[in-house]
C-alpha beads as a LAMMPS data file, in Angstrom:
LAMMPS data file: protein, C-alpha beads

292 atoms
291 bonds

1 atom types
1 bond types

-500.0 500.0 xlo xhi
-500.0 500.0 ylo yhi
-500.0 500.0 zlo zhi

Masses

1 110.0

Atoms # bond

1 1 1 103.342 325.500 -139.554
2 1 1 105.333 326.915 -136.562
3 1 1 108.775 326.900 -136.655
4 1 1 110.975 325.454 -133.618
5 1 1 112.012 328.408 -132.272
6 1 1 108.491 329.330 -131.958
7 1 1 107.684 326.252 -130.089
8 1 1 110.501 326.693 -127.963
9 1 1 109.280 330.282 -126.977
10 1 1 106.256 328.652 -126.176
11 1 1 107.092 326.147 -123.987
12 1 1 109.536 328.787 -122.575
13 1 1 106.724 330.993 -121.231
14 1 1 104.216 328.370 -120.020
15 1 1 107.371 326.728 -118.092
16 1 1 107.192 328.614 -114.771
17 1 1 102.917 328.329 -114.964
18 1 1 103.716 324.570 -115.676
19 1 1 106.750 324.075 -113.305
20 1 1 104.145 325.753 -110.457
21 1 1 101.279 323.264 -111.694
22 1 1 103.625 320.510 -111.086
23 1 1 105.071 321.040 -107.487
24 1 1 102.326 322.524 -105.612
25 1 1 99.487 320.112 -107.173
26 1 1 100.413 317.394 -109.317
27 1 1 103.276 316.045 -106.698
28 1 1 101.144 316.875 -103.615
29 1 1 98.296 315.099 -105.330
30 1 1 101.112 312.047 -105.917
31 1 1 102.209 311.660 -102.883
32 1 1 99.251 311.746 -101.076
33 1 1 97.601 308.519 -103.164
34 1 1 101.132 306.999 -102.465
35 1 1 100.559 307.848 -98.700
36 1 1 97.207 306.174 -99.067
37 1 1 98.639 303.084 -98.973
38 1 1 100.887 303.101 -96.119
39 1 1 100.787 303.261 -92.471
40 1 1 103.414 305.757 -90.769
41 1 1 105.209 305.065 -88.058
42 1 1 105.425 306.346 -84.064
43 1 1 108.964 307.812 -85.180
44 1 1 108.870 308.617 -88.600
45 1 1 108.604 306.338 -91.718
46 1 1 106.303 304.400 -93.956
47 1 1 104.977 301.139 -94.304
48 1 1 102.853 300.176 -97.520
49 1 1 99.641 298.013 -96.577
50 1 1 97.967 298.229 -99.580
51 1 1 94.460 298.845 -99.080
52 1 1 94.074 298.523 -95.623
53 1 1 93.428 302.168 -95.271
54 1 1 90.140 302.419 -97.250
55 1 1 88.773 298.889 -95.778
56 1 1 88.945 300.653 -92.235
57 1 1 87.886 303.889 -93.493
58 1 1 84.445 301.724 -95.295
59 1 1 84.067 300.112 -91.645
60 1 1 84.432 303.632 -89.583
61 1 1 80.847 305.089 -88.162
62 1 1 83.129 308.006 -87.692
63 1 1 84.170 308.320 -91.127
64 1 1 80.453 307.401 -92.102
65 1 1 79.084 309.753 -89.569
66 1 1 81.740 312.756 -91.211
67 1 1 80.528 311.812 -94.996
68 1 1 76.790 312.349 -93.889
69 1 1 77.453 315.611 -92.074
70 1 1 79.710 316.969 -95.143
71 1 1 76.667 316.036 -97.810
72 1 1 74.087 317.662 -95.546
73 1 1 76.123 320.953 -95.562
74 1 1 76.807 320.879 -99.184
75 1 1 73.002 320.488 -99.686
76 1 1 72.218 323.415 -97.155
77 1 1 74.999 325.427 -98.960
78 1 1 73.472 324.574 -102.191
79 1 1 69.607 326.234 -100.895
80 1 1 71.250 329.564 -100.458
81 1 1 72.490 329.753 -104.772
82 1 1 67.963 330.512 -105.289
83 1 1 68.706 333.216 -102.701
84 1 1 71.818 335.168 -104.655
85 1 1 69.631 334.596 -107.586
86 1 1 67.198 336.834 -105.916
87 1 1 69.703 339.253 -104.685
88 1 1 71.355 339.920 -107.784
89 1 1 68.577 340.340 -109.820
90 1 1 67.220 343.425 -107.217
91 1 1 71.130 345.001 -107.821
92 1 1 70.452 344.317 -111.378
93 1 1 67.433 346.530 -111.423
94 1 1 67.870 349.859 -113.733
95 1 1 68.330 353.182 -112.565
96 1 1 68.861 351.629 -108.226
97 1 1 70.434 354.124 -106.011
98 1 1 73.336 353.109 -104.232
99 1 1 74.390 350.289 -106.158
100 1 1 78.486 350.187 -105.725
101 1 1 77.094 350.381 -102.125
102 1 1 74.975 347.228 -102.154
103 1 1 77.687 344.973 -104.281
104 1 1 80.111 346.475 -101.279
105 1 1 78.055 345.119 -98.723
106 1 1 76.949 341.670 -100.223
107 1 1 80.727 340.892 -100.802
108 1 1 81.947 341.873 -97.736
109 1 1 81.640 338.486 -96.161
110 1 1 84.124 337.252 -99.382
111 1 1 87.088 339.200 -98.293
112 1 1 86.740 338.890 -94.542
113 1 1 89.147 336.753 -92.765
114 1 1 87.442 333.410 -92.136
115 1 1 88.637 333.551 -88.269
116 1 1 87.317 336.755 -88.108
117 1 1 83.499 335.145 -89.348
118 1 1 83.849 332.412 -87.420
119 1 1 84.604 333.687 -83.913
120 1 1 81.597 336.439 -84.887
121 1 1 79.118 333.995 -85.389
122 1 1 79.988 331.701 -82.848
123 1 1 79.236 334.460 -80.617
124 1 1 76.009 335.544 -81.949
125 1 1 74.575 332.236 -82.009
126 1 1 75.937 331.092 -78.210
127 1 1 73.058 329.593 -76.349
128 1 1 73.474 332.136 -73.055
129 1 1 74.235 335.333 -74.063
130 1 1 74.185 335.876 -77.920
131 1 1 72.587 338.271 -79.968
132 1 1 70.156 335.775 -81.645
133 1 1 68.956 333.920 -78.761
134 1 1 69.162 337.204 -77.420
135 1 1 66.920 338.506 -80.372
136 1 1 64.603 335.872 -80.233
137 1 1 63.642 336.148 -76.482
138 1 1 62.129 339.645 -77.108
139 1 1 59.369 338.071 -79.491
140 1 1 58.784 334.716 -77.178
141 1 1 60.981 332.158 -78.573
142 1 1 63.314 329.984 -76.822
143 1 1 66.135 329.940 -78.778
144 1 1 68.223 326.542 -79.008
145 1 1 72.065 326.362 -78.067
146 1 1 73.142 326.317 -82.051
147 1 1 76.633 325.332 -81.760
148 1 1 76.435 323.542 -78.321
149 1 1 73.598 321.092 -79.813
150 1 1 74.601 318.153 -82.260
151 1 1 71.006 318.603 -83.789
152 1 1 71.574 322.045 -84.356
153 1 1 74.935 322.657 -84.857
154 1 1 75.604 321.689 -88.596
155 1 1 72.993 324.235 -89.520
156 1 1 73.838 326.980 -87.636
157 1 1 77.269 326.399 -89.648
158 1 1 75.516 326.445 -93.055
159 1 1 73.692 329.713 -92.385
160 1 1 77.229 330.723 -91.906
161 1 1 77.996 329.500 -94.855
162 1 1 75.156 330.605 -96.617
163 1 1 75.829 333.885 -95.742
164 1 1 79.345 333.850 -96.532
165 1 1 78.605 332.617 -100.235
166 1 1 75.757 335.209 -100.983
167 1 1 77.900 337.929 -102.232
168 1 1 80.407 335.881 -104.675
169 1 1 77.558 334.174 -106.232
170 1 1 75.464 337.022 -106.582
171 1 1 78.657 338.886 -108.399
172 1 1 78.479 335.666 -110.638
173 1 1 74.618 336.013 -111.338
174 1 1 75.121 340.023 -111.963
175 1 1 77.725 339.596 -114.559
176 1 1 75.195 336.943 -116.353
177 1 1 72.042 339.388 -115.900
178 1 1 74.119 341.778 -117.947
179 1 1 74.928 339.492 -120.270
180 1 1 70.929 338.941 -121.585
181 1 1 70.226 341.057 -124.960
182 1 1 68.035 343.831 -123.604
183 1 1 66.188 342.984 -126.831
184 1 1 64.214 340.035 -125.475
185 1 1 63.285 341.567 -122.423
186 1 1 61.824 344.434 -125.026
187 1 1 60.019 342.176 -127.498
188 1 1 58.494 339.761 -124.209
189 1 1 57.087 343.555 -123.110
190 1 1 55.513 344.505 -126.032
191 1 1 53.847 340.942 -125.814
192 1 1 52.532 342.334 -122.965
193 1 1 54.656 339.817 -120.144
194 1 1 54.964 341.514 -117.063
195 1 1 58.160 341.409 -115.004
196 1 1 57.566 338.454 -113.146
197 1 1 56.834 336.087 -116.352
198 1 1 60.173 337.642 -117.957
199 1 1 61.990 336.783 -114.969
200 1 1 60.839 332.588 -115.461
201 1 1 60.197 332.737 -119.070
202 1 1 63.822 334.736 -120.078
203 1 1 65.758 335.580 -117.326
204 1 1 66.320 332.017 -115.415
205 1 1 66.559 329.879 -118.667
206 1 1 69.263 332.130 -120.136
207 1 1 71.145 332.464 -116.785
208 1 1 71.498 328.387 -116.234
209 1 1 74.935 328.750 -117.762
210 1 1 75.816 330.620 -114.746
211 1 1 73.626 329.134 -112.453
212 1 1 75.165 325.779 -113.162
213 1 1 78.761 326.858 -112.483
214 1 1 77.959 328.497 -109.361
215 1 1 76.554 325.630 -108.184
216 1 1 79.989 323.273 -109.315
217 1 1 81.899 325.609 -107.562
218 1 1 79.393 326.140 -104.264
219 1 1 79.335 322.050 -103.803
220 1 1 83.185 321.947 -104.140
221 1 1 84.018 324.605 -102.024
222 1 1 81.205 323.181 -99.535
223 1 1 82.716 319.751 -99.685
224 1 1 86.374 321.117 -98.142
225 1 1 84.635 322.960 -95.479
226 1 1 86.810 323.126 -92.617
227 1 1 87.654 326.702 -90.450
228 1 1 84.164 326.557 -89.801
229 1 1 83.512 323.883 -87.822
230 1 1 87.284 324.399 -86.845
231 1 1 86.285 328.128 -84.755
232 1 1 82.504 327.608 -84.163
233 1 1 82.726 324.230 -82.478
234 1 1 84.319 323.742 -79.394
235 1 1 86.917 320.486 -79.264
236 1 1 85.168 319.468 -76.210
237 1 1 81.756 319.944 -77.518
238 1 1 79.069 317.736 -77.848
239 1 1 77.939 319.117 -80.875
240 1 1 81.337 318.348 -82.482
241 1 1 79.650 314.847 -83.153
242 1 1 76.705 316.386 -85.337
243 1 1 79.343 318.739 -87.128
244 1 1 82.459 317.020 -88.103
245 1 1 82.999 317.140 -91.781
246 1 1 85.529 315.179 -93.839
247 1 1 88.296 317.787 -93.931
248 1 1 88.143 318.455 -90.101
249 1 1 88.110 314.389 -89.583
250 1 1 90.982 314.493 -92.022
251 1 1 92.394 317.572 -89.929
252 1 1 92.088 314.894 -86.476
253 1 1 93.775 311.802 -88.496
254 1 1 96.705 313.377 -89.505
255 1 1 97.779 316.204 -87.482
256 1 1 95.875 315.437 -83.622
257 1 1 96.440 311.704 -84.217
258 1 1 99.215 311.177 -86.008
259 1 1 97.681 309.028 -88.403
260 1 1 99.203 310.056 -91.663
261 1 1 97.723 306.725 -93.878
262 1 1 94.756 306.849 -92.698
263 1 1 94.450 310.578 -93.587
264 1 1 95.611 310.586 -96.717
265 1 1 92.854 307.977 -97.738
266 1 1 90.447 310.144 -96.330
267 1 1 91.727 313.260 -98.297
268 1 1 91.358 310.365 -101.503
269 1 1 88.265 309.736 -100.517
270 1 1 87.377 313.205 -100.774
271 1 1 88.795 313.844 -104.003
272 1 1 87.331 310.978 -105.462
273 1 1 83.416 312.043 -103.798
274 1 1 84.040 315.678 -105.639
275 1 1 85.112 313.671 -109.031
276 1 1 82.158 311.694 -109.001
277 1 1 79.187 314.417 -107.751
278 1 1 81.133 316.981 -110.348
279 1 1 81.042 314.420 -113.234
280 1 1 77.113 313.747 -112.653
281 1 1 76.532 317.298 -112.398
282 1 1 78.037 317.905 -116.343
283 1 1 76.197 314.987 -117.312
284 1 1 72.974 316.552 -115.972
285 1 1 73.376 319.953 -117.489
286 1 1 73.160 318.906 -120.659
287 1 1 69.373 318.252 -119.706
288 1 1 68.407 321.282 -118.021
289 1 1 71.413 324.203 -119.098
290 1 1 70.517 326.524 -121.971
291 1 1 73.276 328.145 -123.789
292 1 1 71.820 330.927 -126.702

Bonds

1 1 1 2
2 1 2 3
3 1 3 4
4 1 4 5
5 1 5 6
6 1 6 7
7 1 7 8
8 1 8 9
9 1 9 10
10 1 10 11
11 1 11 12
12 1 12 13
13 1 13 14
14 1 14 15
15 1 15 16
16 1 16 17
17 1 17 18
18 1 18 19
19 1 19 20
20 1 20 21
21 1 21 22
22 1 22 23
23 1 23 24
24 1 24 25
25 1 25 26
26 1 26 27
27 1 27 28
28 1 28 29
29 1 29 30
30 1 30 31
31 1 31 32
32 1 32 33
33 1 33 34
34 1 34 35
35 1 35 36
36 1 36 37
37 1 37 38
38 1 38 39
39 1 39 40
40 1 40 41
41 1 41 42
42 1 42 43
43 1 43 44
44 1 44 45
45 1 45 46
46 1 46 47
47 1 47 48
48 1 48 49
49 1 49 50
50 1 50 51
51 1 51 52
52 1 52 53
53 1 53 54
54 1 54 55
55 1 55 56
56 1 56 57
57 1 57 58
58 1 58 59
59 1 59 60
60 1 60 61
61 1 61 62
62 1 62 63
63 1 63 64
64 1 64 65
65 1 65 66
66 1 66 67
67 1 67 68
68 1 68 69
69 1 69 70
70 1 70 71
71 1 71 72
72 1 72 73
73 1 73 74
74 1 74 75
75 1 75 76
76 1 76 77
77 1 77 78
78 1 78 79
79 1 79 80
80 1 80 81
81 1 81 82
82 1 82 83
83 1 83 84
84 1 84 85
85 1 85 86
86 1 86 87
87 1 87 88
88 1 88 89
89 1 89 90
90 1 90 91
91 1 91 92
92 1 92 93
93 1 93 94
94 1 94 95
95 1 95 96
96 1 96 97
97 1 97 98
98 1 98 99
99 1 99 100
100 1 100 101
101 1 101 102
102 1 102 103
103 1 103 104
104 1 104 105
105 1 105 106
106 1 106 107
107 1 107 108
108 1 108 109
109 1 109 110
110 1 110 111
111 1 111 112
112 1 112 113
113 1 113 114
114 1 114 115
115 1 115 116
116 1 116 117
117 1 117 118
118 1 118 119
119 1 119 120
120 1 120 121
121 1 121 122
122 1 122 123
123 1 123 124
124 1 124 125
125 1 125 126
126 1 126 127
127 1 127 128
128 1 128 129
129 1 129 130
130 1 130 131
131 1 131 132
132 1 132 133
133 1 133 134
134 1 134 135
135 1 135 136
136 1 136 137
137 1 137 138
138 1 138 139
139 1 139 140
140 1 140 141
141 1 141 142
142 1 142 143
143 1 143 144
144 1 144 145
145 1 145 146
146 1 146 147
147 1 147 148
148 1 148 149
149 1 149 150
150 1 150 151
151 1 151 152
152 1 152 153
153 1 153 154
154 1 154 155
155 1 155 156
156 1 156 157
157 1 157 158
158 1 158 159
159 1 159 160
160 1 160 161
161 1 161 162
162 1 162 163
163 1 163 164
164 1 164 165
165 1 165 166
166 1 166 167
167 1 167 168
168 1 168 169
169 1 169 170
170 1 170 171
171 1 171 172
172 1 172 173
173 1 173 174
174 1 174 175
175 1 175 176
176 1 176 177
177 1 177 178
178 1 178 179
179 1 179 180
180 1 180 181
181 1 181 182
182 1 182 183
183 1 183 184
184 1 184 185
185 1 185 186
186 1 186 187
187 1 187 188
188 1 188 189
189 1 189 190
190 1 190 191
191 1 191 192
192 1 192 193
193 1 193 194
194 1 194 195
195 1 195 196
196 1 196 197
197 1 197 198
198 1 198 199
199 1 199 200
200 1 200 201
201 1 201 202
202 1 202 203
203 1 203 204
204 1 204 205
205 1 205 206
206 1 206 207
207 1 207 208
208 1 208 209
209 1 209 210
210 1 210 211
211 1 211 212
212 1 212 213
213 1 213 214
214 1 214 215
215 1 215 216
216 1 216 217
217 1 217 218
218 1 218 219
219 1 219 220
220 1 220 221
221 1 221 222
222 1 222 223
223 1 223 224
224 1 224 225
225 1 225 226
226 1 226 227
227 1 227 228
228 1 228 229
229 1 229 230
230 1 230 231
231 1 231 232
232 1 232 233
233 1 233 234
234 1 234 235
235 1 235 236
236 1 236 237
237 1 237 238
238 1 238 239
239 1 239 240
240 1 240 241
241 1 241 242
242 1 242 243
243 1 243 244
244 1 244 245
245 1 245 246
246 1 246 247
247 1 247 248
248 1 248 249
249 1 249 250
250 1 250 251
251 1 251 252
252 1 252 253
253 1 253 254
254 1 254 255
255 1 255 256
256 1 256 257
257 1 257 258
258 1 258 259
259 1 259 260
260 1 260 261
261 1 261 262
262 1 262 263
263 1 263 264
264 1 264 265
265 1 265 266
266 1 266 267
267 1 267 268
268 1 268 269
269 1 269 270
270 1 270 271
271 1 271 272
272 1 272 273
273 1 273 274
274 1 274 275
275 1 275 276
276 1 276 277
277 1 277 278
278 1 278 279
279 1 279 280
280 1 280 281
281 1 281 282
282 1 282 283
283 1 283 284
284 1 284 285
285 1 285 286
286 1 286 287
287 1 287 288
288 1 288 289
289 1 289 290
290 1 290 291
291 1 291 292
């Protein structure tokens, strides 16, 4: 048994991590499902109406429209974990040249400034003069106006995304290569498996741990997608339509509009959608996740 003065030291050194916990999420988190339910007012101030909030917010082709194009990202976002898969098991293969190099280079996009991505790639993909229309022309094809065209625009924003993702997750799937016993890979080659069968017969099934918290993380992270759409797409665009996510509808409500209530059900609404999809996605890895 622990004595008090050793549960007092405790509680003594998880006070400040706790104390943090509590202002900058748990009140935030408070006050916003308290701002839910209330409309603010043209010069400051609240007024509770209940639920009216999320009945307009159910009604709203807008908010309806924002949903769709935040699910369709996440789902683009989510094609590109296969890819880092891929990428980190060529780092991961022995005795490559250059390999601090290569991990450099995939995680690059991680640590630059998301402004600085976003104003890039807005200029490579512009429909007169950038680099990939530009790119395209020399081998025939007519390339479309990505972020100028509501049909286009939400994917030219996930290949952003995409890209900007590769080198985390692939960091992630390196760490979990090295994790396999080098044993089984031995014993599946004197059973005379090539590479290719060891890669779907040992490698994938022992990396779903990994796999399956890259993808929690990717679909939350893809969810709250914001500076994005924010720097690619133009406010008086017509693609803005075919590219407005939750966050940046949120981002409208509350600080373009002034619509505080409203905005704070739409952040609920948010956290409830990442609750829910996160919640199926640990009841589902119980079917398909193998831990040794």
């Amino acid at each position: 048994m622990h004595s008090k003065r050793e549960w007092a030291w405790g509680y003594l050194l998880i006070a400040p991590m706790a104390l943090g916990l509590a202002v900058f999420y748990l009140w935030p988190i408070a006050q916003t499902l308290y701002l839910s339910f209330t409309e603010s007012g043209v010069f400051g101030g609240y007024t509770w109406v209940g639920t009216a909030n999320f009945t307009e917010l159910l009604g709203d082709e807008e908010v309806l429209g924002a949903l769709g194009n935040t699910l369709l990202y996440a789902v683009l976002v989510l094609a590109g974990v296969p890819l880092s898969i891929v990428v980190a098991a060529l780092l991961n293969v022995p005795g490559l040249r250059g390999l601090s190099v290569y991990r450099a280079l995939y995680f690059l996009p991680v640590v630059t400034m998301p402004a600085a991505v976003g104003l890039t790639w807005r200029y490579l993909f512009n429909g007169d003069f950038g680099a990939i229309n530009y790119l395209l022309g020399r081998v025939g094809i007519d390339g479309p106006y990505w972020v100028g065209d509501p049909d286009f625009a939400i994917y030219a924003i996930a290949i952003v995304g995409i890209w900007s993702t590769i080198g985390y997750n692939a960091v992630l799937f390196l760490a979990g290569l090295q994790g396999i016993p080098r044993p089984y890979y031995e014993a599946a080659s004197i059973d005379g498996a090539g590479r290719v069968r060891q890669f779907f017969r040992i490698t994938l099934p022992l990396l779903t741990p990994t796999t399956f918290f890259v993808i929690v993380i990717t679909m939350i992270n893809a969810l709250q997608v914001f500076d994005l759409v924010y720097l690619m797409i133009d406010l008086k665009s017509p693609a803005l339509s075919g590219s407005r996510t939750i966050v940046y509808l949120f981002f409208e409500k509350g600080f373009v509009q002034n619509q505080r209530g409203l905005a704070a059900a739409i952040a609920v609404l948010l956290l409830g959608l990442i609750l829910v999809l996160t919640a199926i996605q640990f009841r589902l890895q119980k079917k398909w996740v193998h831990y040794e």
